[in-house]
C-alpha positions in Angstrom: 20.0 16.5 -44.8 16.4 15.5 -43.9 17.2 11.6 -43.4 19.6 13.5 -40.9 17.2 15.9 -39.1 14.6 12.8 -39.1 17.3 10.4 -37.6 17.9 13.0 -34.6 14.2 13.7 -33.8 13.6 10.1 -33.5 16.8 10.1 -31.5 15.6 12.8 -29.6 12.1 11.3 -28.9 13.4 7.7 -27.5 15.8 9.8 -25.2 12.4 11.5 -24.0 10.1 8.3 -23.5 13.1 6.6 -21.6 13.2 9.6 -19.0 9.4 9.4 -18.7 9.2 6.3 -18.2 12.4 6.1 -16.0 10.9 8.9 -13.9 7.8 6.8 -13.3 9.6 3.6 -12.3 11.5 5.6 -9.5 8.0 6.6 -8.0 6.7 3.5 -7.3 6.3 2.0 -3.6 6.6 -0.7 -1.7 5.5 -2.2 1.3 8.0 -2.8 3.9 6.1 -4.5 6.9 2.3 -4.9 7.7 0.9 -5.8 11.3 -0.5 -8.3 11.7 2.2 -10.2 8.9 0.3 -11.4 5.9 -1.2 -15.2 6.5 -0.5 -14.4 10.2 -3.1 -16.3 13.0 -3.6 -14.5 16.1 -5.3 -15.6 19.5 -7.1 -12.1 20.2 -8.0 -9.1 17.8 -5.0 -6.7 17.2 -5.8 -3.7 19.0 -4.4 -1.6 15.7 -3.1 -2.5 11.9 -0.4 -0.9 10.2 1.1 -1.0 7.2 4.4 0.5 6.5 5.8 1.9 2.9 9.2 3.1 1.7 8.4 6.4 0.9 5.7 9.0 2.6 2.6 8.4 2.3 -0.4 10.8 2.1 -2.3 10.2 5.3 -5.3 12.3 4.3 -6.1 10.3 0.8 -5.2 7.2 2.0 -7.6 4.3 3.4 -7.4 0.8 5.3 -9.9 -1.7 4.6 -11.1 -4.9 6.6 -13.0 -7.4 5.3 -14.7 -10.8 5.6 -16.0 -13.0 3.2 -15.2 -10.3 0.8 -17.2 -7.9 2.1 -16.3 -4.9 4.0 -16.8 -5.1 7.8 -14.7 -1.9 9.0 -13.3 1.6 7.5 -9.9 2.4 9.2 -9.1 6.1 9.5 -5.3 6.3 9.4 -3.9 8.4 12.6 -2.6 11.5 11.7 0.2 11.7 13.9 2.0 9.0 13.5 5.7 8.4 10.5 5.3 9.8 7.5 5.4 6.2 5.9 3.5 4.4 8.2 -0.2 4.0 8.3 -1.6 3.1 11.4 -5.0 2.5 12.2 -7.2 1.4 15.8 -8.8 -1.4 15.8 -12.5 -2.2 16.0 -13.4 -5.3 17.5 -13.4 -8.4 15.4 -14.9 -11.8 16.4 -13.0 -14.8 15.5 -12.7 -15.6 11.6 -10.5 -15.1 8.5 -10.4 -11.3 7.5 -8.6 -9.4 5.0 -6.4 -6.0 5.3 -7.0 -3.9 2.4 -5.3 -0.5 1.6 -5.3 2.3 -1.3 -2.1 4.9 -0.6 -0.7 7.7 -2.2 2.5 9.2 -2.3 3.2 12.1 -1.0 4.4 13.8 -4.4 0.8 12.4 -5.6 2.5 10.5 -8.5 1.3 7.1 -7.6 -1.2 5.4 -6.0 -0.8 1.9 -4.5 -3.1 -0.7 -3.5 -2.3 -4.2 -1.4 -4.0 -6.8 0.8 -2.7 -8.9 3.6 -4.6 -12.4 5.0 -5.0 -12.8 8.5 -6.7 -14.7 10.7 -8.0 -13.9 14.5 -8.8 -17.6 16.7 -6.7 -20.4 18.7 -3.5 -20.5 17.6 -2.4 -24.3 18.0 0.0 -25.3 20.8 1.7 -28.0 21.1 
């Protein structure tokens, strides 16, 4: 009787670690579309930057980074008012270069935080 009772707490454990860990696989999120697109060259500075998620995002905790040369050149203070799983962000005014778009999200449910980067670059694009 106590290989038994043994046998169904294991049972009973597994059935618990596969709903946790199920549970956390169904909170994670992606990203469905950035502007500018990653790796994208533009002839002018963007006059804003978004990044767009699958679920809600939490506008208030949330943060959009640009950088250059790996080091931070602008803090972007996602608009309040804009889709629940968009952020969106005005632009400051970039010179020329390569620059990175960096963010750090949370779900709205504040069970997960995400982080991502896209590549851009602002200068001539070539026509031929």
């Amino acid at each position: 009787m106590g290989a038994l009772l043994r046998c169904a707490v294991v049972l009973l454990a597994s059935m618990a670690c596969v709903a946790t860990f199920s549970g956390a696989w169904a909170q994670v999120i992606k990203v469905m579309e950035t502007g500018p697109a990653d790796r994208a060259v533009i002839d002018r500075p963007p006059e804003g930057f978004f990044v767009r998620f699958d679920k809600p995002v939490d506008h208030l905790r949330s943060v959009l980074l640009i950088k250059r040369d790996g080091k931070e050149v602008a803090t972007l203070h996602p608009r309040f008012k804009t889709e629940p799983q968009l952020l969106f962000a005005v632009a400051p005014p970039l010179p020329a270069g390569e620059y990175t778009l960096t963010w750090s999200v949370i779900t709205l449910e504040g069970a997960h935080a995400a982080e991502g980067e896209i590549s851009f670059t602002i200068g001539p694009t070539k026509r031929q």
